[in-house]
Phi, psi and omega in degrees: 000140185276131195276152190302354196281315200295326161306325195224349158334290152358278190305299181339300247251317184324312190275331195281311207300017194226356166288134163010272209073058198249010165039044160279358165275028144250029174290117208293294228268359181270321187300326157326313166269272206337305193293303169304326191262343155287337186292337209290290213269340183325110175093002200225304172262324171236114159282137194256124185298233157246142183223155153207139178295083194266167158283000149207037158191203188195177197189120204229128110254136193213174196236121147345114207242132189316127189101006177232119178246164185276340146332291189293346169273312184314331159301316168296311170327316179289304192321296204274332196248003147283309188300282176349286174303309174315327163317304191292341183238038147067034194227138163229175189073176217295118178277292179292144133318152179289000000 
């Protein structure tokens, strides 16, 4: 059986080519809240698998703890490290992707 990267490469490679490209995320202190807001529920809402922090995007696995959908975390996730970041560079409207 083919492992995930193999499976979903496609879709993957689709979404970034479809993205901003505003590399705000190779900033030390936006990766720190990226980084921090996957850590915050881990284990309480989620397990968190592996992630990384790319400069315009970012690649989470991570598994859902029952009574938690991943929508909604993935919405907390948007939620809490857009307001943030946009604070920190004085900017508004939308940081994620759809």
């Amino acid at each position: 059986m083919p492992g995930y990267h193999h499976r979903f490469t496609d879709r993957f490679q689709a979404s970034l080519n479809a993205g901003y490209g505003s590399h705000l995320l190779r900033h030390p202190d936006v990766d720190a809240i990226v980084a921090g807001a996957l850590r915050f529920f881990n284990e309480t809402r989620h397990v968190l698998g592996r992630f990384v922090v790319m400069p315009n995007h970012v690649h989470v696995l991570v598994t859902p703890i029952c009574g938690h959908e991943l929508s909604d975390i993935r919405h907390s996730w948007k939620s809490f490290t857009s307001l943030k970041i946009n604070k920190m560079f004085n900017r508004r409207g939308q940081f994620w992707q759809e």
